[in-house]
N, C-alpha and C positions, 0 to 999 in steps of 0.2 A: 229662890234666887237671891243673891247677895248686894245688897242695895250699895249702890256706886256712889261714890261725891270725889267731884275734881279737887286732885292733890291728894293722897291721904299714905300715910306710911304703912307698907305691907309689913306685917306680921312676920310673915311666912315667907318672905324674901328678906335675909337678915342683910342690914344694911341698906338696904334700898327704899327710895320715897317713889311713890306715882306721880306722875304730871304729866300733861296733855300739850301737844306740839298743835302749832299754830291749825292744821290742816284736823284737826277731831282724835291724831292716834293717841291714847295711852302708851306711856312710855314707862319702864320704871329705871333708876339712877340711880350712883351711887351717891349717899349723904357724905363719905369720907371723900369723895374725889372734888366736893364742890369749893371751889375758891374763891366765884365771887358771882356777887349776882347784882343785875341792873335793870332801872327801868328804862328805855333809849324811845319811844313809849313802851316797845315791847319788851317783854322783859326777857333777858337775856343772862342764860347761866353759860359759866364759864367754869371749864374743868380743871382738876390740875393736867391730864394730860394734852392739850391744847382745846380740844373740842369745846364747841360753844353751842348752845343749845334756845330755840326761841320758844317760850312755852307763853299758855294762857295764864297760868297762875301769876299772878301778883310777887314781885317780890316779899311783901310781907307774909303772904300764903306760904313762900317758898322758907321764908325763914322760919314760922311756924311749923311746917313739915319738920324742919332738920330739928327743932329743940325737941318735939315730941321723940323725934325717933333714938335723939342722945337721953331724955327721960328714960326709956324702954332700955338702954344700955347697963344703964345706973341702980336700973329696977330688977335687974335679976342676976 
């Protein structure tokens, strides 16, 4: 079984970061659609196509996600 940690950028989903909605779902999103992200305390991502999204990650979590996943980009 494949050990889970909140936030983490799927592999195997190109383009896409995991993150967890206020209520426990794993969700996965795209890193190219994200435009802005805020802590209001919750932290709130915002797409470019209007959708807004409330996740448990931390902004800074969420910023880590998207540099890793642009590493991974640059790496192959």
């Amino acid at each position: 079984m494949e050990k889970r940690h909140r936030g983490q950028v799927r592999e195997q989903e190109a383009g896409m970061i995991e993150v967890t909605r206020l209520n426990g779902t794993e969700i996965l999103i795209n890193a190219e659609l994200i435009e802005m992200v805020e802590e209001t305390p919750d932290t709130v991502i915002s797409l470019t196509n209007g959708k807004k999204l409330i996740v448990k990650e931390s902004r800074q979590e969420i910023k880590n996600l998207v540099i890793l996943y642009r590493k991974g980009i640059f790496a192959e």
